[in-house]
C-alpha positions as CSV (number, residue, x, y, z in Angstrom):
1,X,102.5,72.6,120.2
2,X,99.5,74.9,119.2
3,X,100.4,78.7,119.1
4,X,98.8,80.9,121.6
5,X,96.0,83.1,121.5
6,X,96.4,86.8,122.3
7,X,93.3,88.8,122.3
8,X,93.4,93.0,122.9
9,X,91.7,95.9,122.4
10,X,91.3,99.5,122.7
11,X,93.7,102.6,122.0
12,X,97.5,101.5,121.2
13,X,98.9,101.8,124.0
14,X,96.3,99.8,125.5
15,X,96.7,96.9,123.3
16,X,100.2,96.9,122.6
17,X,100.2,96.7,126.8
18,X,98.2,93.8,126.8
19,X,99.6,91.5,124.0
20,X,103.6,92.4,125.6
21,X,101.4,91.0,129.3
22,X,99.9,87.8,127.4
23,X,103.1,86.9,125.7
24,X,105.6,88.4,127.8
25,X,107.6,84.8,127.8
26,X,107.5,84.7,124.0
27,X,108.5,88.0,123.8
28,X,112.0,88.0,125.8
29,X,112.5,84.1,123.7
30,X,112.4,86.4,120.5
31,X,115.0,89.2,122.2
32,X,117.1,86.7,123.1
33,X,117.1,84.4,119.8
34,X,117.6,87.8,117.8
35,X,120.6,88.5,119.6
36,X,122.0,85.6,118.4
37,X,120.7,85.6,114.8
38,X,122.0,89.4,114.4
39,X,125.1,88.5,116.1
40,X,125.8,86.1,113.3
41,X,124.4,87.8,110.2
42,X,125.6,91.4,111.3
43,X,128.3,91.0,113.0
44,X,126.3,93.2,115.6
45,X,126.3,93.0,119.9
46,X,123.0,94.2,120.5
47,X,123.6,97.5,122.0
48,X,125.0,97.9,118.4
49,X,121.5,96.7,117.3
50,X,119.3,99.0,119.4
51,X,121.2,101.5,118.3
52,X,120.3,101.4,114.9
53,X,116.9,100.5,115.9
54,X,116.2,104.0,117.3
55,X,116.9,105.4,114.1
56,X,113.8,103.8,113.2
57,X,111.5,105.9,116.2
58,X,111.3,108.9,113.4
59,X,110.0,107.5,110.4
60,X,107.8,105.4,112.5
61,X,106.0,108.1,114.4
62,X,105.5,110.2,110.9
63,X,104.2,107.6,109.3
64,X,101.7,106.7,111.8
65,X,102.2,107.4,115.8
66,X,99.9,104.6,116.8
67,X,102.3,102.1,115.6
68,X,104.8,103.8,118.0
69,X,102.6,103.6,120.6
70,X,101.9,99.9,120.3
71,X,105.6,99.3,120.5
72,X,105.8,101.2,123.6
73,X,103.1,99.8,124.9
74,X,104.2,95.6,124.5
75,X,107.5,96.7,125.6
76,X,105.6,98.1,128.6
77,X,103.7,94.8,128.9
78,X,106.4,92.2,128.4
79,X,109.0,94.6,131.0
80,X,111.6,94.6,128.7
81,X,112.8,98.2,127.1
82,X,111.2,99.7,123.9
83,X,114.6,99.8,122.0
84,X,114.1,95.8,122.4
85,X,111.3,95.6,120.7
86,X,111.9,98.5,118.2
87,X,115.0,95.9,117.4
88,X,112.6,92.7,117.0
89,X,110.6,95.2,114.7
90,X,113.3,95.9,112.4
91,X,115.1,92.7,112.1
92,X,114.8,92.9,108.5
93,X,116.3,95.7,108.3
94,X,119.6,94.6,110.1
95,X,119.5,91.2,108.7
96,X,119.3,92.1,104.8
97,X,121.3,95.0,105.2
98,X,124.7,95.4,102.6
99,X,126.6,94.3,106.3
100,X,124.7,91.7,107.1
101,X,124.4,90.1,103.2
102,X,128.3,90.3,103.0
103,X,128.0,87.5,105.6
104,X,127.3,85.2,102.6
105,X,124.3,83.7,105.1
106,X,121.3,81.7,103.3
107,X,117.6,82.1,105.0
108,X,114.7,80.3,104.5
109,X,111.7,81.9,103.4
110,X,108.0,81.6,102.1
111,X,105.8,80.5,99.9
112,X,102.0,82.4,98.8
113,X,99.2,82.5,97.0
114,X,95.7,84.2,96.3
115,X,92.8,82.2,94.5
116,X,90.0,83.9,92.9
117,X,86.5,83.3,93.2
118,X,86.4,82.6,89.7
119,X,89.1,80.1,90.1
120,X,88.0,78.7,93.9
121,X,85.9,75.5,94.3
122,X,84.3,77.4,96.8
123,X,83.7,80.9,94.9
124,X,85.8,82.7,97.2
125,X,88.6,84.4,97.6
126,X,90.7,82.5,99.2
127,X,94.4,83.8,100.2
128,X,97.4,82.0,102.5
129,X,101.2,80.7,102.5
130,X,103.8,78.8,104.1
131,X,106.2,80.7,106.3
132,X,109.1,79.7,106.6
133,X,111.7,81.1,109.1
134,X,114.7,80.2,111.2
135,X,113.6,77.4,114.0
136,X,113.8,79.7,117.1
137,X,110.2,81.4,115.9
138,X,108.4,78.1,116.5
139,X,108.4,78.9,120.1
140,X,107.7,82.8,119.4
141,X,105.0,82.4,117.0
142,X,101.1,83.8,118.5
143,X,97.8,84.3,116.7
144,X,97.2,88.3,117.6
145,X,93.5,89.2,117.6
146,X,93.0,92.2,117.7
147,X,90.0,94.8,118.5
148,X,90.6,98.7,117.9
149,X,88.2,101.7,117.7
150,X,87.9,104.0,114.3
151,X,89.8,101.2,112.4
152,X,89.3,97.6,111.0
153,X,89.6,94.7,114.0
154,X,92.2,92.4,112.8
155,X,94.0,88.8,113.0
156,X,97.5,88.0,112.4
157,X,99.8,85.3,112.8
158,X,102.6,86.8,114.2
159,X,106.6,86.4,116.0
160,X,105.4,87.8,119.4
161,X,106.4,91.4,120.1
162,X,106.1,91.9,116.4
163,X,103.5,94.4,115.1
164,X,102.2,92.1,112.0
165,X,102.6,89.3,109.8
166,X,100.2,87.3,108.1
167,X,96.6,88.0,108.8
168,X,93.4,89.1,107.4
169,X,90.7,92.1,108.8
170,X,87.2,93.2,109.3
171,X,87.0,95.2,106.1
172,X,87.9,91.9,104.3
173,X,91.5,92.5,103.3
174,X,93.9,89.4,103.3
175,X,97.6,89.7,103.6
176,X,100.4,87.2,103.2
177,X,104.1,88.3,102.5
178,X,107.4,87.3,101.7
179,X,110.8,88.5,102.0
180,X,112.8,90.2,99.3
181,X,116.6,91.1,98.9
182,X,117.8,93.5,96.2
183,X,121.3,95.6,95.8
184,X,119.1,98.7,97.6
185,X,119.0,97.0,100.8
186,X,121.3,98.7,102.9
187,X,119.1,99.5,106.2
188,X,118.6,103.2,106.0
189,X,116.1,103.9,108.1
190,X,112.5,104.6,106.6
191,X,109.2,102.7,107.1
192,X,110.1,99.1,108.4
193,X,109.0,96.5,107.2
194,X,106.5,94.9,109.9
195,X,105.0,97.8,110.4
196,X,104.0,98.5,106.9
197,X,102.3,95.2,107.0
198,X,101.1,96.3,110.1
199,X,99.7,99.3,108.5
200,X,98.2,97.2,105.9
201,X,95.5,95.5,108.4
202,X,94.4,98.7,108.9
203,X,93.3,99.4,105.0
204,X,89.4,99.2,104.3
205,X,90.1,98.5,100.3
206,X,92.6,96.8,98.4
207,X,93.6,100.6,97.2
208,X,93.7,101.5,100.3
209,X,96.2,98.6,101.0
210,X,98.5,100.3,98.2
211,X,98.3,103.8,99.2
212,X,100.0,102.3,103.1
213,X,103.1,101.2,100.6
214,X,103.1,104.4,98.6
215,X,102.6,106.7,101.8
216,X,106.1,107.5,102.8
217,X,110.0,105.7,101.9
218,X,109.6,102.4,102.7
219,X,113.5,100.9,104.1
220,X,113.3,97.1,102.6
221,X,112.4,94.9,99.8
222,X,109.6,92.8,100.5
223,X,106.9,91.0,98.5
224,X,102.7,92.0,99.9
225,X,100.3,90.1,98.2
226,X,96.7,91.6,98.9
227,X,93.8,90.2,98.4
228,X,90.1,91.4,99.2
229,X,87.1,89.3,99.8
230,X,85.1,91.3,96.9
231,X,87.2,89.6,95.0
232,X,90.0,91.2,93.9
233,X,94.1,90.9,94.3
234,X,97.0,91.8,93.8
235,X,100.9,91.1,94.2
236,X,103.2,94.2,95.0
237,X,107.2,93.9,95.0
238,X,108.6,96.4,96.8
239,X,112.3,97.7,96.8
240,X,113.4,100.3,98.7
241,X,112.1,103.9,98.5
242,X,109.2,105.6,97.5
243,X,106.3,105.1,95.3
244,X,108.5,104.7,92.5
245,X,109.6,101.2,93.7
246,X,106.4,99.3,93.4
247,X,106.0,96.8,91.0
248,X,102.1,95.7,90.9
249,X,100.8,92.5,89.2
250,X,97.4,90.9,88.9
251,X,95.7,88.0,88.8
252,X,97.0,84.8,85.8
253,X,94.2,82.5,85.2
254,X,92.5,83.6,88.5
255,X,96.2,83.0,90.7
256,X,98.6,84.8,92.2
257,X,101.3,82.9,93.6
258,X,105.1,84.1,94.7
259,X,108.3,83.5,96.8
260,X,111.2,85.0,97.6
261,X,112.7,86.5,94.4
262,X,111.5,90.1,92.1
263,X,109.0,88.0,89.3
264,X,107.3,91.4,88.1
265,X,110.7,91.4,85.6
266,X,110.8,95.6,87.2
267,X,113.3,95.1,89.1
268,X,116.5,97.0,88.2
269,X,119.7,95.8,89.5
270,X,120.3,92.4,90.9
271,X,117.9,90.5,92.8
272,X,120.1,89.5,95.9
273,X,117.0,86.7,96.8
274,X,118.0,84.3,94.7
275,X,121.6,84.7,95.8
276,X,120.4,84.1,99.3
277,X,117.1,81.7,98.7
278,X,118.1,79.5,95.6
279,X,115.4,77.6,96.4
280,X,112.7,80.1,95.5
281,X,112.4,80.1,91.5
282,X,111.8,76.5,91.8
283,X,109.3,76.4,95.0
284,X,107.5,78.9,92.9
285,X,107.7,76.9,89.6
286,X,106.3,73.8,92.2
287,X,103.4,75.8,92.9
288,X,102.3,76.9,89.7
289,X,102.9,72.8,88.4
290,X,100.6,72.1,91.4
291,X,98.0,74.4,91.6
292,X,97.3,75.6,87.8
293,X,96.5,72.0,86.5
294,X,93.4,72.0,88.3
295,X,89.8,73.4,87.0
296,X,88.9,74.5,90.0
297,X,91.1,75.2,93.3
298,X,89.9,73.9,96.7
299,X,91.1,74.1,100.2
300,X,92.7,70.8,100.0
301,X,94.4,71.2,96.9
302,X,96.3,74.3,98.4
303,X,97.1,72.3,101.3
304,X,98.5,69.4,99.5
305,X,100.7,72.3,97.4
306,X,101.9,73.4,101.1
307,X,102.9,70.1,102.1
308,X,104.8,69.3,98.9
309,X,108.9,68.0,99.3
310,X,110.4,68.4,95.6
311,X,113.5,70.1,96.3
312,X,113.6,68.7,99.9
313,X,114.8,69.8,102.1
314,X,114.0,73.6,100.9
315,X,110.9,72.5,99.5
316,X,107.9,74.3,99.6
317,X,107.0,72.6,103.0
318,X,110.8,73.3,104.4
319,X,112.6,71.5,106.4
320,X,115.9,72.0,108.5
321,X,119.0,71.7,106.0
322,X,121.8,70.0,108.4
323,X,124.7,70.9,106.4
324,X,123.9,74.6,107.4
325,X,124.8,76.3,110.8
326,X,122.3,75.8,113.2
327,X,121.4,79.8,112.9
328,X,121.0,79.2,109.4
329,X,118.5,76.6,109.0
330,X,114.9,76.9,108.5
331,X,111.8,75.4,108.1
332,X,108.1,75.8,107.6
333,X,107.4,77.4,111.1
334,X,103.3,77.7,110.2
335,X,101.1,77.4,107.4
336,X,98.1,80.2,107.0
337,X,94.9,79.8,104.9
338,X,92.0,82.1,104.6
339,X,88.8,82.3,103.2
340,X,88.0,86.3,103.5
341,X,84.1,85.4,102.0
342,X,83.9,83.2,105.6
343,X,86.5,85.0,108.0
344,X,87.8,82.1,108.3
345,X,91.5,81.3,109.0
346,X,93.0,77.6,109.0
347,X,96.8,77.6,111.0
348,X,99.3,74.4,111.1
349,X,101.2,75.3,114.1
350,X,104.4,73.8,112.2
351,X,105.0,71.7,108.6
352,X,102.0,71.4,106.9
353,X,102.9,67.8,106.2
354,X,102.7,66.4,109.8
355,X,101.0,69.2,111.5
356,X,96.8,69.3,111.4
357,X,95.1,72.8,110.3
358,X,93.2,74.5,112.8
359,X,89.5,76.2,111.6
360,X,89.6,79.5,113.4
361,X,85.8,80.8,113.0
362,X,86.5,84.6,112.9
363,X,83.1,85.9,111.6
364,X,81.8,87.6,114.6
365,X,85.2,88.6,115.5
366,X,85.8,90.4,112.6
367,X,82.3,91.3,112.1
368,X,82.7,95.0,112.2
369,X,81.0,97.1,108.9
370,X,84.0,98.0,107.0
371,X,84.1,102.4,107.0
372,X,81.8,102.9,110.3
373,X,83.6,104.2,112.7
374,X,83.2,103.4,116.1
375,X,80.2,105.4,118.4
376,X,82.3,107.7,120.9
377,X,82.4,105.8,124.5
């Protein structure tokens, strides 16, 4: 099954309108499959969920109104209610809150990396993961491409009715992400999430990209690794809070590569990721043994690291553990490459090992000069 396109522009509104229209039938999948999942890890109905979604609305709108809008405006496309898709928004937050962690649940979760042109066969900068999630997001899953005017156009992989996930812009920034847990997790409300990585795709420079994370109290861990296609990167574990709770690292031997727990060695207090993804010190050792023995790093050695099985089945190319609940298992729902020299984007629409990469040709697309704004209409 190949994920959909969804192609928008103009203002928010507008574009949030149009996605919720294009993948109105993927949208109410994810509502209804995130009842479910919070159900189960929360021990939330979901008029209990929506409610602690709205709590959200505030930080949101000072943080950045447009994202807001965007949400108001798929929920207007799709015809389901904005709390809805506020909820989708913040299912981090009520899944790895201190209520939904005493559930004792396990997730699976991703695995990325960034390549230096230094360290590239190509001499680019090349940037992409695994994510891994639970199986209901294979039928959710779109590419959003995305045209706006005064900021960078964008393309991300994307749970539809969600702001962002994976993706890369027209200013060259690359994004891929994975999800954190520590003992500060308790969903009180602040920026969420998605939309920070929403916010991300609409940075011009990799300092730009950190500024979005130090802007305003962020409500959960998470792991952005940021790449830029003049070459440079970097990794940024988050816990909650302000500016005070990034931990940046750079580049080893031209690589960045991460998973699911706190590696910067910053983190104070437990690291509740590798109580809930054992798997993840060892996917990310698997990496490292794959990708660091080679002189030079091409396309096809990072996909061969993607489609790799040691520690099957929560491998780095996951697959569905049995012996968990049906709501807990996971796999590798779609694997991202980029080249951000090219604009280029390759997507398995499912496990790298039996699904084909697509070559998504995004350099007219995203051809907009990065810092022109937009002529007036």
């Amino acid at each position: 099954m190949t994920f959909p396109h969804v192609r928008v522009e103009g203002g928010p509104r507008e574009r949030g309108r149009s996605y919720g229209e294009q993948a109105a039938d993927r949208v109410r999948r994810s509502i209804d499959a995130y009842g479910d999942v919070f159900a189960a890890y929360a021990g939330w109905d979901w008029a209990t969920v929506t409610e602690h979604a709205r709590a959200y609305a505030d930080p949101i709108e000072r943080f950045d109104p447009a994202y807001l809008e965007e949400i108001r405006g798929i929920a207007d496309g799709a015809g389901v209610d904005e709390a809805d898709v506020l909820a989708i928004n913040v299912r981090t937050e009520v899944m790895f809150a201190a209520k939904a962690r005493a559930a004792d649940r396990r997730v699976a979760e991703c695995s990325a990396f960034a390549v230096s042109p230094s360290r590239s066969a190509e001499g680019h900068m090349l940037i992409g993961q695994n994510w891994d999630w639970l199986l209901h997001s294979a039928e959710t899953v779109v590419v959003l491409e995305a045209r706006q005017p005064g900021r960078p156009d964008y393309v991300t992989v994307v749970e539809a009715g969600l702001l962002a996930k994976t993706g890369m812009n027209s200013s060259g920034i690359g994004l891929v992400t994975n999800a954190l847990v520590s003992a500060d997790d308790r969903g009180v409300p602040g920026v969420p999430y998605h939309v920070a990585l929403r916010a991300i795709l609409d940075a011009e420079t990799i300092s730009d990209a950190y500024a979005v994370l130090q802007r305003a109290p962020r409500s959960s861990s998470a792991n952005y690794l940021i790449a830029h296609r003049d070459g440079q990167s970097v990794n940024v574990e988050g816990a909650p809070g302000d500016f005070g709770s990034l931990f940046l690292t750079f580049p080893d031997d031209g690589m960045l590569l991460h998973t699911n727990h706190f590696a910067s060695g910053r983190l104070t207090g437990p690291d509740v990721g590798l109580w809930l993804m054992p798997d993840s010190p060892f996917r990310l050792q698997r990496l490292r043994d794959e990708l660091r023995e080679a002189p030079s790093v091409s396309l096809k050695d990072v996909r061969q690291a993607l489609a790799d099985h040691a520690g099957h089945p929560s491998g780095v190319c996951c697959h569905p553990d049995e012996r968990w609940d049906p709501l807990e298992q996971g796999e590798t729902v779609a694997s991202v490459l980029m080249d951000l020299d090219e604009r280029r984007m390759w997507v398995a629409d499912g496990r790298p090992c039996t699904a084909p990469y697509r070559e998504l040709d995004y350099g007219d697309f995203l051809a907009k000069p990065a810092g022109v704004p937009d002529p007036p209409a």
